[in-house]
Biopython code that builds the backbone (N, CA, C, O; Angstrom):
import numpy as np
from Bio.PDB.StructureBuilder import StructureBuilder

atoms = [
    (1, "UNK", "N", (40.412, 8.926, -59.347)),
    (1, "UNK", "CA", (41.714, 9.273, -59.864)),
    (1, "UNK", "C", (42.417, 7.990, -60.304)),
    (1, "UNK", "O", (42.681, 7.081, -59.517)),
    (2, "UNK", "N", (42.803, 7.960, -62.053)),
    (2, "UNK", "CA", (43.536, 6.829, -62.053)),
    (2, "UNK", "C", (45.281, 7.072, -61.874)),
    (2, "UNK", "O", (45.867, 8.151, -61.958)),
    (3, "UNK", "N", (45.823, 5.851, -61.630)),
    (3, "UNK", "CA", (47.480, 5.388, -61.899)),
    (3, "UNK", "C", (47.794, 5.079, -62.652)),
    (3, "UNK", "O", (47.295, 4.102, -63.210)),
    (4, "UNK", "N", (48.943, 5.818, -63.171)),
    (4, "UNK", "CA", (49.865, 4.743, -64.357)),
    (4, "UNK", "C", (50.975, 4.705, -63.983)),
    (4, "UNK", "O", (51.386, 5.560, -63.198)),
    (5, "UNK", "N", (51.576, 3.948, -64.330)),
    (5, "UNK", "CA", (53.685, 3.721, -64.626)),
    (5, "UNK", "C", (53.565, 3.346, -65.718)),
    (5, "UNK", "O", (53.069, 2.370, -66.280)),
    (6, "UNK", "N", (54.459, 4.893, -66.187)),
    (6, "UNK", "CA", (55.073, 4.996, -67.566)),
    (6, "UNK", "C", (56.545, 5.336, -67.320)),
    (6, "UNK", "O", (57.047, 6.237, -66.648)),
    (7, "UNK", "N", (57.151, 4.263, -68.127)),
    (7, "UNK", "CA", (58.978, 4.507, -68.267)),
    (7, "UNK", "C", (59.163, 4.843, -66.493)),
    (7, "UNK", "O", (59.336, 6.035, -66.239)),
    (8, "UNK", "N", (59.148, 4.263, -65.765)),
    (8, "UNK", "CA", (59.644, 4.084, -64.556)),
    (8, "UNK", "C", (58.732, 5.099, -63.824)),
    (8, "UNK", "O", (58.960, 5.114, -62.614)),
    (9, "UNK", "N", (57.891, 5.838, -64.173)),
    (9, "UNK", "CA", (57.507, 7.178, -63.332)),
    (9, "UNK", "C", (55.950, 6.982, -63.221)),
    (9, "UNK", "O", (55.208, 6.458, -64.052)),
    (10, "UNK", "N", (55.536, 7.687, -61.636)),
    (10, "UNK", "CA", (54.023, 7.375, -61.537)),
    (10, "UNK", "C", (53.205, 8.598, -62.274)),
    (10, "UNK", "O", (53.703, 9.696, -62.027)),
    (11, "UNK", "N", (52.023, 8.627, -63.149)),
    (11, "UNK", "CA", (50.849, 9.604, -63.342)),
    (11, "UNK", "C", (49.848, 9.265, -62.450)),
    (11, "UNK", "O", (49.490, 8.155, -62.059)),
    (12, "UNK", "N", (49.481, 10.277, -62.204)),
    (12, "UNK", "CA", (48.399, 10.068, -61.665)),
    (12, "UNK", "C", (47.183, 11.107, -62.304)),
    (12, "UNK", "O", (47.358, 12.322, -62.208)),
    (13, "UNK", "N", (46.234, 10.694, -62.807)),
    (13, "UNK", "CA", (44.910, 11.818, -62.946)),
    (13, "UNK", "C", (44.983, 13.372, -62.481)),
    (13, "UNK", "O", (45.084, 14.469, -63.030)),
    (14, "UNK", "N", (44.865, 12.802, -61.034)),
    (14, "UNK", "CA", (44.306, 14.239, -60.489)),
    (14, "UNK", "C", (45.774, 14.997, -60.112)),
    (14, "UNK", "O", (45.702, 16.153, -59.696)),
    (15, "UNK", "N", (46.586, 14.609, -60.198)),
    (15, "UNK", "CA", (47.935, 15.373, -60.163)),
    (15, "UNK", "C", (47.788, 16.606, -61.429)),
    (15, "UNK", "O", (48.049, 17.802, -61.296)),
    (16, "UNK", "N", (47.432, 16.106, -62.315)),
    (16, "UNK", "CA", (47.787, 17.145, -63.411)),
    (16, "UNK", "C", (47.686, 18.856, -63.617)),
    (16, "UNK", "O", (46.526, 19.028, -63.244)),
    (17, "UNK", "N", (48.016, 19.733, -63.853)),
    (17, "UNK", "CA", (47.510, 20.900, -63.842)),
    (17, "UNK", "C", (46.644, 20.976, -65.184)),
    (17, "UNK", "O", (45.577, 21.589, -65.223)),
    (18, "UNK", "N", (47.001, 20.535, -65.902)),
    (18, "UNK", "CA", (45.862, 20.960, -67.085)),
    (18, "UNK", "C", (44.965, 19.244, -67.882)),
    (18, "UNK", "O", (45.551, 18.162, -67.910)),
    (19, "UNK", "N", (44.170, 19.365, -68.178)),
    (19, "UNK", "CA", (43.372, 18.028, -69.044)),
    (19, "UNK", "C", (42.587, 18.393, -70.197)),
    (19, "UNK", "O", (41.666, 19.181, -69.980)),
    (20, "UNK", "N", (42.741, 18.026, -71.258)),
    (20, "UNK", "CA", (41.902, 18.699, -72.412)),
    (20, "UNK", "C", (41.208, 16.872, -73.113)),
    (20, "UNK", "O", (41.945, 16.037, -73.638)),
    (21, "UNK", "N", (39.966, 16.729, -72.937)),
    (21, "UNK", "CA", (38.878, 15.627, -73.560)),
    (21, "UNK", "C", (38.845, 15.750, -75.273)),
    (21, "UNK", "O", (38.735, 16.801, -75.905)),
    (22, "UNK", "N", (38.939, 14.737, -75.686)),
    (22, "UNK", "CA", (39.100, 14.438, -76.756)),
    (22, "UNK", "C", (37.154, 14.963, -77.545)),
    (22, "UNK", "O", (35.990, 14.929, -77.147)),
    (23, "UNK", "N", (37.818, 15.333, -78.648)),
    (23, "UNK", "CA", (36.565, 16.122, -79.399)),
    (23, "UNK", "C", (35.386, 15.081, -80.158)),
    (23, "UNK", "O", (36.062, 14.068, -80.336)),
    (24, "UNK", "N", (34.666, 14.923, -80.439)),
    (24, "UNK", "CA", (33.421, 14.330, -80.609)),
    (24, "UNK", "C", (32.559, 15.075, -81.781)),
    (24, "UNK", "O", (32.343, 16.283, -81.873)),
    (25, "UNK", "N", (32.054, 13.855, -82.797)),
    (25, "UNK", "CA", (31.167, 14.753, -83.857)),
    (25, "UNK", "C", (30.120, 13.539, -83.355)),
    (25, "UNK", "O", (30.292, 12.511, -82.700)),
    (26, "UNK", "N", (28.889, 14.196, -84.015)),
    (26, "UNK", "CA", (27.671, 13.537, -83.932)),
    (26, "UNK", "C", (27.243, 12.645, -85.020)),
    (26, "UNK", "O", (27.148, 13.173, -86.127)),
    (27, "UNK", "N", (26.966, 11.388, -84.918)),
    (27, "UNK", "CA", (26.800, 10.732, -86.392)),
    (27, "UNK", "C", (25.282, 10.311, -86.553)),
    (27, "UNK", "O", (24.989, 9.424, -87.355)),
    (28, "UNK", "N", (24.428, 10.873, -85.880)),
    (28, "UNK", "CA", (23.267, 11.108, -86.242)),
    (28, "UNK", "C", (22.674, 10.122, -84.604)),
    (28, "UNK", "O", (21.759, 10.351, -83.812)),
    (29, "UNK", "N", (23.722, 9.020, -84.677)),
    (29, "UNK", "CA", (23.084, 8.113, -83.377)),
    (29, "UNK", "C", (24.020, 8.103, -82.092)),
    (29, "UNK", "O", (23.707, 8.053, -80.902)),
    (30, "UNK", "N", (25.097, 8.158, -82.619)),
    (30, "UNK", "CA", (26.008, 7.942, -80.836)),
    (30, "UNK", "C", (27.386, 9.583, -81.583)),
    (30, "UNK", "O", (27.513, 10.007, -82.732)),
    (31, "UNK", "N", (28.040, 9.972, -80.391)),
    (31, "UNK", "CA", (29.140, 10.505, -80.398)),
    (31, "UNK", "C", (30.442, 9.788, -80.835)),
    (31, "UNK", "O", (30.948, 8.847, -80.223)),
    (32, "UNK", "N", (30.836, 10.250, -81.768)),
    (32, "UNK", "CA", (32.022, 9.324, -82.138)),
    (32, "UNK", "C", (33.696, 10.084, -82.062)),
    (32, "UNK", "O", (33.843, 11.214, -82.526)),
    (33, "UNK", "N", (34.321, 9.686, -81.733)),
    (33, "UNK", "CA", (35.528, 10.269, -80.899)),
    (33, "UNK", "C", (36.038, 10.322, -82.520)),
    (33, "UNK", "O", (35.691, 9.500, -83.368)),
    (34, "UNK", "N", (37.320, 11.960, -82.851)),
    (34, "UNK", "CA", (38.015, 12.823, -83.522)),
    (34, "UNK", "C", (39.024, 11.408, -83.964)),
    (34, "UNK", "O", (39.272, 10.825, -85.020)),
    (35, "UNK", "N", (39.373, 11.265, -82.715)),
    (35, "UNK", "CA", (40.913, 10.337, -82.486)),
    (35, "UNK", "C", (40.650, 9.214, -83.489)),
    (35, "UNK", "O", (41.182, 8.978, -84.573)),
    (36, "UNK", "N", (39.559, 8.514, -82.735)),
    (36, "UNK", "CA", (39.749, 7.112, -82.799)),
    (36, "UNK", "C", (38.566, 6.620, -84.035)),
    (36, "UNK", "O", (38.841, 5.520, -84.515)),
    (37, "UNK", "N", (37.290, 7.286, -84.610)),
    (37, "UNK", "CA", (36.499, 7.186, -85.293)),
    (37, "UNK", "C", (35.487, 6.266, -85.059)),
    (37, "UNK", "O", (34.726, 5.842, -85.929)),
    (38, "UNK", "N", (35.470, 5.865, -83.538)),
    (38, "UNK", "CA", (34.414, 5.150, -82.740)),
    (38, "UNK", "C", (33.537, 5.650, -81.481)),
    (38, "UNK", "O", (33.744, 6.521, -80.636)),
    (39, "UNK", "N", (32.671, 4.914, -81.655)),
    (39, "UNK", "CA", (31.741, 5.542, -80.339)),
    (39, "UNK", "C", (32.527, 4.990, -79.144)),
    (39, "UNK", "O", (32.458, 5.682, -78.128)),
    (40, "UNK", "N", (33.507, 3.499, -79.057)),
    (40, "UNK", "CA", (33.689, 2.908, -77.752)),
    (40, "UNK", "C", (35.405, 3.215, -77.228)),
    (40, "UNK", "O", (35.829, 2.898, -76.117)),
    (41, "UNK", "N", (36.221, 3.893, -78.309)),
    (41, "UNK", "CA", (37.191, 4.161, -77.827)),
    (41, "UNK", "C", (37.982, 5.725, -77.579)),
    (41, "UNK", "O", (38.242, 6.436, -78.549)),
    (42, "UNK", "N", (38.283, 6.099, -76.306)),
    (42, "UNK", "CA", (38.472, 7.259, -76.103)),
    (42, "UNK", "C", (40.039, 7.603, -75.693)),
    (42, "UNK", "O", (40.888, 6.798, -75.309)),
    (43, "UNK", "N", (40.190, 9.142, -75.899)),
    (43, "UNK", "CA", (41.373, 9.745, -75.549)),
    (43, "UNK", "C", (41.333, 10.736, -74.872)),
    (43, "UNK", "O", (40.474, 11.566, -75.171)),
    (44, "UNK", "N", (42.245, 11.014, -73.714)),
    (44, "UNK", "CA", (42.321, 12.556, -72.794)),
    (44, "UNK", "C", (43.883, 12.526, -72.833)),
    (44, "UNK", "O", (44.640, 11.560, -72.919)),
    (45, "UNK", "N", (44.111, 13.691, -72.758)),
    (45, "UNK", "CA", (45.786, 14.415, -72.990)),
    (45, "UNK", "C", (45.561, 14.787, -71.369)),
    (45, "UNK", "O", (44.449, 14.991, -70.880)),
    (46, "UNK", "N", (46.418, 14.820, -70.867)),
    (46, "UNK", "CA", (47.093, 15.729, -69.546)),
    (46, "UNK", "C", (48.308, 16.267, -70.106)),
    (46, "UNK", "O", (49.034, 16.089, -71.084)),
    (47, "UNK", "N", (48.196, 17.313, -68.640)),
    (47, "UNK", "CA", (50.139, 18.225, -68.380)),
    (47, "UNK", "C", (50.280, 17.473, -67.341)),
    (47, "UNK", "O", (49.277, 16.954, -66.852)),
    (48, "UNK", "N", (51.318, 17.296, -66.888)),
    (48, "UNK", "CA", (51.511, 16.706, -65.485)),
    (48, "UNK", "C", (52.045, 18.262, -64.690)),
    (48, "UNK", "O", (52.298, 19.188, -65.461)),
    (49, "UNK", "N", (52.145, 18.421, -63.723)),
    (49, "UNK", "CA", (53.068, 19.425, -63.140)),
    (49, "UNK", "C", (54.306, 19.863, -63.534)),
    (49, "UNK", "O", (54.772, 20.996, -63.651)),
    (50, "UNK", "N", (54.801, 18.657, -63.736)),
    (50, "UNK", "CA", (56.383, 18.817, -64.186)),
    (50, "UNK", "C", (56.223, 19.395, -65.669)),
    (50, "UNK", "O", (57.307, 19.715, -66.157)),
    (51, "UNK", "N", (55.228, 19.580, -66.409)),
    (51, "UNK", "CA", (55.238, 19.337, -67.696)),
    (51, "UNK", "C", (55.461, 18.555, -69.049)),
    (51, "UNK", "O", (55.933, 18.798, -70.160)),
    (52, "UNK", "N", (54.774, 17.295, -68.266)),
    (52, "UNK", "CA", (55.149, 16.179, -69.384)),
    (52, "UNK", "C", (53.843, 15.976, -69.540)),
    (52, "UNK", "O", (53.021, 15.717, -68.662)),
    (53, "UNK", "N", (53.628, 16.139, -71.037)),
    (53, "UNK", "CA", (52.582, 15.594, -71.950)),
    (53, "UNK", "C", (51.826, 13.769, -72.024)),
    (53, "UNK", "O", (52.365, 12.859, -72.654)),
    (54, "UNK", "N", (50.982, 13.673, -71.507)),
    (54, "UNK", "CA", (50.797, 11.787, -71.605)),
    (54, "UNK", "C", (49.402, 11.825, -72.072)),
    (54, "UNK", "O", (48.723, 12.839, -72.231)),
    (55, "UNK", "N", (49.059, 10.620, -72.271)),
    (55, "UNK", "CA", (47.820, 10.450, -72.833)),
    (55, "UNK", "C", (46.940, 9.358, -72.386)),
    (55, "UNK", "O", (47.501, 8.279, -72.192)),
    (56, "UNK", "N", (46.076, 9.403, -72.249)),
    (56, "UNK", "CA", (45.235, 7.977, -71.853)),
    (56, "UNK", "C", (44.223, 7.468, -72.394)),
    (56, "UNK", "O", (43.293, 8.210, -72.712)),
    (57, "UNK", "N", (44.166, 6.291, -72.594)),
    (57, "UNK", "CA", (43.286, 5.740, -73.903)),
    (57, "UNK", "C", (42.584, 4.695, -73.270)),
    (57, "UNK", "O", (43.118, 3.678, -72.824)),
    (58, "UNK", "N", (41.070, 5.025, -73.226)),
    (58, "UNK", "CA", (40.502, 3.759, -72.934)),
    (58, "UNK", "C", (39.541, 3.152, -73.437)),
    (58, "UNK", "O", (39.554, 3.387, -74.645)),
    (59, "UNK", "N", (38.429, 2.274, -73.077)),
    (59, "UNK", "CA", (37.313, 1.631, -74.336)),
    (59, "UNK", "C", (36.592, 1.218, -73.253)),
    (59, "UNK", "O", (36.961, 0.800, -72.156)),
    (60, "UNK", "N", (35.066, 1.467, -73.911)),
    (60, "UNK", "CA", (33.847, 1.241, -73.495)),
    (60, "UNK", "C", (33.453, -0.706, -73.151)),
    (60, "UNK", "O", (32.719, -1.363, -72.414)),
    (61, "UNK", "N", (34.479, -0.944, -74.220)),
    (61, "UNK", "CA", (34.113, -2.743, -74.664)),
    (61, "UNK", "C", (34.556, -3.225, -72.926)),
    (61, "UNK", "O", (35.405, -2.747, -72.174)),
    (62, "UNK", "N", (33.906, -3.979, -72.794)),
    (62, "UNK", "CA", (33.826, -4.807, -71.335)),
    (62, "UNK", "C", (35.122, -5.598, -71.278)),
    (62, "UNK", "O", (35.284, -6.342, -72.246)),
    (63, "UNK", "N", (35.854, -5.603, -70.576)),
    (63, "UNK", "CA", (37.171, -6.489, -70.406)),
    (63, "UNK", "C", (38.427, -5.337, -70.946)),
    (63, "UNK", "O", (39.569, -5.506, -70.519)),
    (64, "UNK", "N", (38.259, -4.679, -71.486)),
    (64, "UNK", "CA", (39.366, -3.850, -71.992)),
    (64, "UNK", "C", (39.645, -2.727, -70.683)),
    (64, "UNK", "O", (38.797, -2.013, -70.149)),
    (65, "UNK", "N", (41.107, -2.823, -70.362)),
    (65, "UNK", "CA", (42.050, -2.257, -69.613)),
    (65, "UNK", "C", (42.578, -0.631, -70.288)),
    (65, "UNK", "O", (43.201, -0.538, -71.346)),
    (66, "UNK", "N", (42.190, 0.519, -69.455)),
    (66, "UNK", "CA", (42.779, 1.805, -69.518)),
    (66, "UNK", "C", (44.155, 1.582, -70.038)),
    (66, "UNK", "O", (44.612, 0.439, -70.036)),
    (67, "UNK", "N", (44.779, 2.486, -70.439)),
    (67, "UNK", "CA", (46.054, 2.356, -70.313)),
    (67, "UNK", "C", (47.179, 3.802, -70.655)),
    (67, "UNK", "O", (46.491, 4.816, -70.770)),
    (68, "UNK", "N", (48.261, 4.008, -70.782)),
    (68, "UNK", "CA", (48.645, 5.533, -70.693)),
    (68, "UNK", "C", (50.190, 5.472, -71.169)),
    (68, "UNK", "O", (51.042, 4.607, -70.971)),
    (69, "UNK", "N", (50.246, 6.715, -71.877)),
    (69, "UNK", "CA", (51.687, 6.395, -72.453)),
    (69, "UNK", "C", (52.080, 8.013, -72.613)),
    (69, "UNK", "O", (51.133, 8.796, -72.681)),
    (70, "UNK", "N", (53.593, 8.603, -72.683)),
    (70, "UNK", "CA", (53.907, 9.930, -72.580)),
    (70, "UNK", "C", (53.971, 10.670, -73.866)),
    (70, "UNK", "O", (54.930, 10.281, -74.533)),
    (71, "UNK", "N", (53.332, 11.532, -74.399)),
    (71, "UNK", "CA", (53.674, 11.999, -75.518)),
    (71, "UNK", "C", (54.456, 12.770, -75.565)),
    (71, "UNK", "O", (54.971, 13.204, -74.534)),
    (72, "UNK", "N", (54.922, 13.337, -77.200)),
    (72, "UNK", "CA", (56.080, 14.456, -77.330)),
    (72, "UNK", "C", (55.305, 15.616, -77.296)),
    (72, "UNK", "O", (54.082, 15.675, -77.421)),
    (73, "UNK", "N", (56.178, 16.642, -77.101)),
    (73, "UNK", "CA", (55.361, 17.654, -77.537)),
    (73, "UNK", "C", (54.888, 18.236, -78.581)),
    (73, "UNK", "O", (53.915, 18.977, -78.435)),
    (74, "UNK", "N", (55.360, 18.074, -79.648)),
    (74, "UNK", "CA", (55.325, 17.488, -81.072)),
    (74, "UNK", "C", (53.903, 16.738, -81.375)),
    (74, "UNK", "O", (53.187, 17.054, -82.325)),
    (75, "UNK", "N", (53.556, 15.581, -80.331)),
    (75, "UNK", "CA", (52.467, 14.775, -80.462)),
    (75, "UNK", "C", (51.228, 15.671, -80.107)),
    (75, "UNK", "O", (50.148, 15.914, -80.645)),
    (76, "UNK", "N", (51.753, 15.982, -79.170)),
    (76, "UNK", "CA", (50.276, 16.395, -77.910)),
    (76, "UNK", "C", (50.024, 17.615, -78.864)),
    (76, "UNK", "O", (48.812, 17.774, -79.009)),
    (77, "UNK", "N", (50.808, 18.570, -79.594)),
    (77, "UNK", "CA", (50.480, 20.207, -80.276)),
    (77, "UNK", "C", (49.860, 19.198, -81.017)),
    (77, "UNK", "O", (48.951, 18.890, -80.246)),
    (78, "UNK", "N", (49.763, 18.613, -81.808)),
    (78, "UNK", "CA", (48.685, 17.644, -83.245)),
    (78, "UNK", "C", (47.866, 17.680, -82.180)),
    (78, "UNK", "O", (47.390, 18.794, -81.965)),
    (79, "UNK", "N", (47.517, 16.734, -81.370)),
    (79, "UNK", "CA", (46.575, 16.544, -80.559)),
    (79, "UNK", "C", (45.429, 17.474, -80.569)),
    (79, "UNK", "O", (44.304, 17.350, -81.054)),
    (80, "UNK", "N", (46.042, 18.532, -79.852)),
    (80, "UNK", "CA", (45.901, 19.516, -79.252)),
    (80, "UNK", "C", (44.773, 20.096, -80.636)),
    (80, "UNK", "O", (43.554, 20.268, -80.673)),
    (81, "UNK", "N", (45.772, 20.257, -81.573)),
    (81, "UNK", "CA", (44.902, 21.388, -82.795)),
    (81, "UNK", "C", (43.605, 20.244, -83.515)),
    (81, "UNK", "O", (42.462, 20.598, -83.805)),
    (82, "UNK", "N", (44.099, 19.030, -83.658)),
    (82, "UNK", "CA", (43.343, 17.553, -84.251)),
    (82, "UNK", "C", (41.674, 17.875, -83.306)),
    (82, "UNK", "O", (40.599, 17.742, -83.891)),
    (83, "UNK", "N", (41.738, 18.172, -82.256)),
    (83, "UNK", "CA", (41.028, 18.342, -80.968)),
    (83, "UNK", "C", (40.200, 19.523, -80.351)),
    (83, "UNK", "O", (39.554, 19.719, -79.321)),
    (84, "UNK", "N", (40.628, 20.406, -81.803)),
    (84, "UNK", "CA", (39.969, 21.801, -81.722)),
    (84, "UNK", "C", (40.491, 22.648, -80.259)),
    (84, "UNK", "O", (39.616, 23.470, -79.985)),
    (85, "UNK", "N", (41.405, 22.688, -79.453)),
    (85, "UNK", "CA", (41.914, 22.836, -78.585)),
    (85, "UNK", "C", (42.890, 23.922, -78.530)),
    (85, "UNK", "O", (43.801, 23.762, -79.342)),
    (86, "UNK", "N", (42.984, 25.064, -77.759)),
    (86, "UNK", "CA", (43.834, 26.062, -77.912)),
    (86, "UNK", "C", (45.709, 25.476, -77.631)),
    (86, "UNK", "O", (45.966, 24.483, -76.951)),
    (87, "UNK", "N", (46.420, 26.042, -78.078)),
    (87, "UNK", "CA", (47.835, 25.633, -78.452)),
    (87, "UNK", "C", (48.455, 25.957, -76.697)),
    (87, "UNK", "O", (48.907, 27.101, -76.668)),
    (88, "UNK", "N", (48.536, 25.480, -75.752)),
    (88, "UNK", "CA", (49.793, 26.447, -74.574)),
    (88, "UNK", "C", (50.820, 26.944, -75.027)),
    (88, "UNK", "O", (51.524, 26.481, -75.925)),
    (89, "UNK", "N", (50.974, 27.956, -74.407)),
    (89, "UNK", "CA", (52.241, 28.625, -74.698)),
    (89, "UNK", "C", (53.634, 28.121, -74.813)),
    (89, "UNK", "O", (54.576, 28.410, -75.552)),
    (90, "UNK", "N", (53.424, 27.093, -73.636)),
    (90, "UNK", "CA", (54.665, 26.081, -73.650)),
    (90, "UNK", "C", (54.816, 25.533, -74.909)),
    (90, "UNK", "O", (55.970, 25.490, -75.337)),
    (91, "UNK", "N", (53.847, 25.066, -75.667)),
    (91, "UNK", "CA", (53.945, 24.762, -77.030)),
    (91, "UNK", "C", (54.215, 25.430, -78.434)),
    (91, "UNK", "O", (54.609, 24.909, -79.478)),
    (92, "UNK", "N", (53.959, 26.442, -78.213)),
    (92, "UNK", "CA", (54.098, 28.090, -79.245)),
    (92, "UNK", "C", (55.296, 27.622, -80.564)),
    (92, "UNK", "O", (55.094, 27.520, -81.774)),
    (93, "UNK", "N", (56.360, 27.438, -79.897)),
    (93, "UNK", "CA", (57.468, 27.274, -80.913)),
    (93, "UNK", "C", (56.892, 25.497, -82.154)),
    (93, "UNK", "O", (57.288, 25.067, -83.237)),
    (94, "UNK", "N", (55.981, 25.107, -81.279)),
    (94, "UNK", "CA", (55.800, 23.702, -82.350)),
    (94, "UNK", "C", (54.807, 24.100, -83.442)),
    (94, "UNK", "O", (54.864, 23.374, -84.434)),
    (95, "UNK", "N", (54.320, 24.637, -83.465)),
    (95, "UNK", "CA", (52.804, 25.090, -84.127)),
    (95, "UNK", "C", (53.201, 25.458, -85.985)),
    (95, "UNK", "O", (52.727, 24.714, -86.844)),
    (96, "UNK", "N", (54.096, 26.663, -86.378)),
    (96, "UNK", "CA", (54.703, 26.178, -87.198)),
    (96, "UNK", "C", (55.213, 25.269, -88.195)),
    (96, "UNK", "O", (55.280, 25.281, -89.424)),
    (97, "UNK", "N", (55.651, 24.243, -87.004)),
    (97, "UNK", "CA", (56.262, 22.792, -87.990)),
    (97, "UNK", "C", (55.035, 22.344, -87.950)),
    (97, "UNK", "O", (54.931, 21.567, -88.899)),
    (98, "UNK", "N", (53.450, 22.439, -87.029)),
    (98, "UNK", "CA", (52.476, 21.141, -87.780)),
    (98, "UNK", "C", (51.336, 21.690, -88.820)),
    (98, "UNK", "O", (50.510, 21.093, -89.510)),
    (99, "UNK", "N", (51.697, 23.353, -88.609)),
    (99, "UNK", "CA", (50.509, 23.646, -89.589)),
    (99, "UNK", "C", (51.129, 24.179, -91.270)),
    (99, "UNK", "O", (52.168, 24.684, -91.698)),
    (100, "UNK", "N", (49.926, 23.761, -91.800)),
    (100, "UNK", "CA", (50.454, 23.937, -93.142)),
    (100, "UNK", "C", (49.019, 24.637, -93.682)),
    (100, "UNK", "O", (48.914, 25.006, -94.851)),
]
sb = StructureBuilder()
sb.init_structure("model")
sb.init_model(0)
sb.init_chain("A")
sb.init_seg("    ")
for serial, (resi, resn, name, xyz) in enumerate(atoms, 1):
    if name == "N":
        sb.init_residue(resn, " ", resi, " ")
    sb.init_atom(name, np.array(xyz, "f"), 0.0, 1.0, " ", f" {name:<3s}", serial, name[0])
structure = sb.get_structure()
């Protein structure tokens, strides 16, 4: 389980009620992440309990530090659809403004 402090407040991993893994196409030799368009850098969305959206981004490259920051909900619905990922309900009213 990792830690973060974001804007004064602790995350923690395994606190979360929900986690959705960032989506992956095949480029014939390694998996290459939706997000980021590399094999070595990755993204996972959490809910926290309370219902705050955050994100955590980390990299395969040796010496590089995890790290985690809170998204909007606004962000995380892109995410979310960017990610092939069903919409929560909590989110319902954003869906609208991102699809076209």
């Amino acid at each position: 389980m990792a830690t973060y402090k974001i804007d004064g407040r602790i995350f923690k991993t395994g606190n979360c009620v929900k986690d959705w893994k960032e989506a992956t196409e095949w480029d014939g030799r390694n998996r290459i992440s939706v997000n980021s368009g590399t094999q070595w850098d990755h993204e996972k969305l959490y809910k926290s309990a309370k219902g705050t959206y955050w994100m955590e981004s980390w990299s395969n490259w040796q010496g590089d530090v995890a790290t985690a920051e809170i998204m909007s909900e606004h962000d995380a619905a892109v995410w979310l659809a960017v990610n092939g990922h069903e919409i929560p309900s909590d989110l319902d009213s954003i869906i609208a403004d991102i699809e076209e």
